[in-house]
C-alpha positions as CSV (number, residue, x, y, z in Angstrom):
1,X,0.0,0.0,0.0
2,X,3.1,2.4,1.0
3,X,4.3,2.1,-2.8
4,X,0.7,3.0,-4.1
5,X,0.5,6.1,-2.7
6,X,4.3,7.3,-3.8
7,X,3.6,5.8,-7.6
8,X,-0.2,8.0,-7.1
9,X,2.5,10.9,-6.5
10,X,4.4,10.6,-9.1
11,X,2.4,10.1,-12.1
12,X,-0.3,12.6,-11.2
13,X,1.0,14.6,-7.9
14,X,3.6,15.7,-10.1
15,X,6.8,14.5,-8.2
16,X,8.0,12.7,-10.8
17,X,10.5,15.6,-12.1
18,X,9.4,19.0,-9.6
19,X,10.4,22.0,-10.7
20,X,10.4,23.5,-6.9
21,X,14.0,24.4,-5.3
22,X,14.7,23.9,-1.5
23,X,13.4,21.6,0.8
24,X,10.6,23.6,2.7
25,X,9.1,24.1,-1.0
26,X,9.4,19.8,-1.8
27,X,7.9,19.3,2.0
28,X,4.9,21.2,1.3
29,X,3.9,20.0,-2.2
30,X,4.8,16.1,-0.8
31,X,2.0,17.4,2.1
32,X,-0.5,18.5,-0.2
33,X,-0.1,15.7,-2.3
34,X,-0.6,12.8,0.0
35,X,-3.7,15.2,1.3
36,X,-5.2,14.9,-2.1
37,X,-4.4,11.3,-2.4
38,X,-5.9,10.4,1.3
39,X,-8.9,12.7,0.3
40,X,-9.8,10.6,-3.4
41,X,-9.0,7.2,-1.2
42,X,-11.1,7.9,1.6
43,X,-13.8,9.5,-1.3
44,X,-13.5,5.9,-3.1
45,X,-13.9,3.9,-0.2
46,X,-17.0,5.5,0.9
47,X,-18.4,5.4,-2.4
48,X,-19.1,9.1,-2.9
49,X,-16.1,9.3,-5.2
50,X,-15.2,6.8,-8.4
51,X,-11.8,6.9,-9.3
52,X,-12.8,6.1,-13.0
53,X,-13.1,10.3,-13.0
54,X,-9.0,10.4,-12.3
């Protein structure tokens, strides 16, 4: 499951190749992307949320 979420990231987070320099920047955009990726997850496994729309 660990490796799901980082592949998730890097095909559509966009951490594949970041364009963002410094650490603080990298740490916040790896934040906001797990969020997004916890947020479609939890969406799917309640139901309210078909990943067929990714």
């Amino acid at each position: 499951r660990i490796e799901e979420g980082f592949g998730w990231l890097k095909t559509v987070g966009g951490l594949r190749k970041t364009k963002l320099i410094g650490r603080a920047k990298l740490s916040a955009q790896l934040l906001l992307g797990f969020s997004v990726y916890n947020l479609i997850r939890l969406g799917s496994l309640s139901g309210w949320w078909r990943g067929s729309h990714v």
